[in-house]
C-alpha positions in Angstrom: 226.6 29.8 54.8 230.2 29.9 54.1 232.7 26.9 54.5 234.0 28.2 58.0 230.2 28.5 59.5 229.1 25.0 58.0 231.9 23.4 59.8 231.1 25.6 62.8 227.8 24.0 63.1 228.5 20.8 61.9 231.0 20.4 65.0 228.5 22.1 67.2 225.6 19.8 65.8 228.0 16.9 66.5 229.1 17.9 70.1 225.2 18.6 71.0 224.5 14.7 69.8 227.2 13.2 71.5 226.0 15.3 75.0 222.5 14.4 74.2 223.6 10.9 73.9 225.7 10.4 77.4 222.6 12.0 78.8 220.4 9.5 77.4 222.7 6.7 78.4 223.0 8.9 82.2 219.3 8.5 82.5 218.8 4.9 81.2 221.8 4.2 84.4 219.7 5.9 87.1 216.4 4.2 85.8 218.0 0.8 85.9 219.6 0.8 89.2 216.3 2.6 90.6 214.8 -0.3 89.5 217.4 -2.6 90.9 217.0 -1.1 94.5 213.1 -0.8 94.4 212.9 -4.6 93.7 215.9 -4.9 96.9 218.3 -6.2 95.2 221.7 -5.9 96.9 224.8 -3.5 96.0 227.4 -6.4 94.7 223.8 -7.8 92.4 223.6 -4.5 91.0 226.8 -4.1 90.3 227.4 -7.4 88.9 224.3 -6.6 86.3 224.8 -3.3 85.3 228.9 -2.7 85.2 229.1 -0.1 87.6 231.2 0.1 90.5 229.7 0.1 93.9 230.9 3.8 94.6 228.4 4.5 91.4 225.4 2.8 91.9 226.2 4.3 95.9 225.9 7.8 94.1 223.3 7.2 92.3 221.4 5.7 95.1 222.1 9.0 97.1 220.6 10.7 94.1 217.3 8.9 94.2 217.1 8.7 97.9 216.6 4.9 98.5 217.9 2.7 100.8 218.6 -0.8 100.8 
């Protein structure tokens, strides 16, 4: 592989990790304040605990379909 390809994938390989990472991290979010709303705890507890703003954990409540 020539010096041009290696850094070509080494910057893709890189890129992919980071992505895989946020995705990771996206997932772990959702789980958390799935959790959260499941046990009925309330928007400003949620918040408080996990760092997101209410407009967040509103979206991701939208995206699990739960209501509190």
């Amino acid at each position: 592989m020539t010096k041009l390809g290696r850094e070509y994938w080494q910057e893709a390989h890189d890129t992919g990790k980071i992505e895989g990472i946020e995705e990771g991290r996206d997932e772990e979010r959702l789980r958390v304040v799935e959790n959260c709303l499941r046990k009925g705890m309330d928007l400003d507890s949620i918040v408080s605990c996990t760092g997101l703003t209410p407009e967040e954990v509103r979206e991701l409540q939208d995206r699990i379909s739960i209501t509190t």
